[in-house]
C-alpha positions in Angstrom: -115.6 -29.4 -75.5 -113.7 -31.6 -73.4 -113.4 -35.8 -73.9 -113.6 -37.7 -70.6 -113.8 -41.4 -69.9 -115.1 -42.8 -66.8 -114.1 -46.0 -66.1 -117.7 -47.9 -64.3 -119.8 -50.6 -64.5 -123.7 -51.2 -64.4 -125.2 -50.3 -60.9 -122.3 -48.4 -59.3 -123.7 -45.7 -57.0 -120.8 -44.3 -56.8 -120.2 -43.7 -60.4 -123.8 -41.9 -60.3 -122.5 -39.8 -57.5 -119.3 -38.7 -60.0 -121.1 -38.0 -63.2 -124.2 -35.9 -60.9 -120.9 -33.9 -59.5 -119.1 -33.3 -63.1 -122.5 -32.6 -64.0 -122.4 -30.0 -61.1 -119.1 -28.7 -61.1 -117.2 -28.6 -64.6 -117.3 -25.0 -65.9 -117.6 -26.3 -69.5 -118.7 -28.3 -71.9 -117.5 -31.7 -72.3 -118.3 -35.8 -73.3 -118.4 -38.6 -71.3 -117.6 -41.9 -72.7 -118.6 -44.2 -70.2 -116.2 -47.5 -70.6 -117.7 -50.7 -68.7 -115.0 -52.9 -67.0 -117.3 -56.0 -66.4 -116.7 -57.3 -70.1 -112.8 -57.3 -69.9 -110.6 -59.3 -67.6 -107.9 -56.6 -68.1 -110.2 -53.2 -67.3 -111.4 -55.7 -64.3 -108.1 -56.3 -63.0 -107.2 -52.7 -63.7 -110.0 -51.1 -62.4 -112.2 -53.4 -60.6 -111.4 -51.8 -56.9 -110.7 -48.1 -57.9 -114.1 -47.8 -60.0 -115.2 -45.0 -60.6 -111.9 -43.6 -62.2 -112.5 -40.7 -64.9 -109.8 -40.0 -67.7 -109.0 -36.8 -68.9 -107.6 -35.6 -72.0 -103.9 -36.4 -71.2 -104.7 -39.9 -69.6 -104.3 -38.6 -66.1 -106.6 -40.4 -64.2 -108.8 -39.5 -60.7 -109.7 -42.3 -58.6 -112.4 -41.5 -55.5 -113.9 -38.4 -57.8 -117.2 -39.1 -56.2 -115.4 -37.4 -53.0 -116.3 -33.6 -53.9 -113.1 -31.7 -53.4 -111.4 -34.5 -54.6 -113.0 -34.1 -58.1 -113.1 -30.1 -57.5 -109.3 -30.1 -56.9 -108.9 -32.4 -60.0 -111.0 -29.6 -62.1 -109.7 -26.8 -61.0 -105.9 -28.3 -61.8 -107.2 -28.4 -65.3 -108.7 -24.9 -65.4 -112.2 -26.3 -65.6 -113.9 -26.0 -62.0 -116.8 -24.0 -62.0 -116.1 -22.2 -59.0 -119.4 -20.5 -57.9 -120.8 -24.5 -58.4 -118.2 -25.4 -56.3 -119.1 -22.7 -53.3 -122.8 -23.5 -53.7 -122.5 -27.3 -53.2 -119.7 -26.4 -50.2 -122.9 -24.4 -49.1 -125.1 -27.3 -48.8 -127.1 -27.4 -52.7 -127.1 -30.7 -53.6 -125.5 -31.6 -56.9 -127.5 -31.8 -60.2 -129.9 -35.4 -60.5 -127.8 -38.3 -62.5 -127.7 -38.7 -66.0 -130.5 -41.3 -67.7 -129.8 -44.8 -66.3 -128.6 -48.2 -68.3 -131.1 -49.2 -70.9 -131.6 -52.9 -71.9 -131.5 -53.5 -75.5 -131.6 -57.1 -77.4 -131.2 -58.5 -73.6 -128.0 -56.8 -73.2 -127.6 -53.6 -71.1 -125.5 -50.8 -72.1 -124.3 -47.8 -70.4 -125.7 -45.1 -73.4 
């Protein structure tokens, strides 16, 4: 299993877009921790424009993943594109649904 961060915040279709194609297109298994900017000045000034930004292993980072050969180039450097995924979503399939949204808890919502 791999660890991955994914820099996002709350309601960020494009981050949905990214984790639906990882979902879709990593050959293995691996963890997302999702990491949200909105609550730090310094992630916000960081990543505030370039959202959604995922984080490998290494700390190598891939801004615009939500782009599919972007974030299929970006696997496969890493020896972890599933290729036939790859080929079937070049072919048209669309990628797998979304993870569960945000849930609300004690007012607050968090990212799971």
């Amino acid at each position: 299993m791999i660890e991955l961060r994914l820099y996002t915040t709350l309601g960020c279709h494009l981050c949905e877009r990214l984790e639906a194609l990882l979902a879709t297109l990593c050959a293995c298994e691996y963890r997302l921790e999702r990491i949200e900017i909105s609550e730090d000045d310094v992630l916000v000034e960081r990543y505030g424009v370039r959202i959604p930004v995922l984080v490998d292993e290494a700390g190598d980072e891939l801004d615009l993943g939500f782009e599919p050969a972007r974030l299929a180039d970006w696997l496969d450097a890493r020896g972890r594109l599933d290729a036939a995924a790859w080929q079937r979503l070049q072919a048209g399939e669309p990628p797998r649904s979304p993870p569960a949204r945000p849930e609300s808890r004690g007012g607050r919502r968090y990212l799971g």
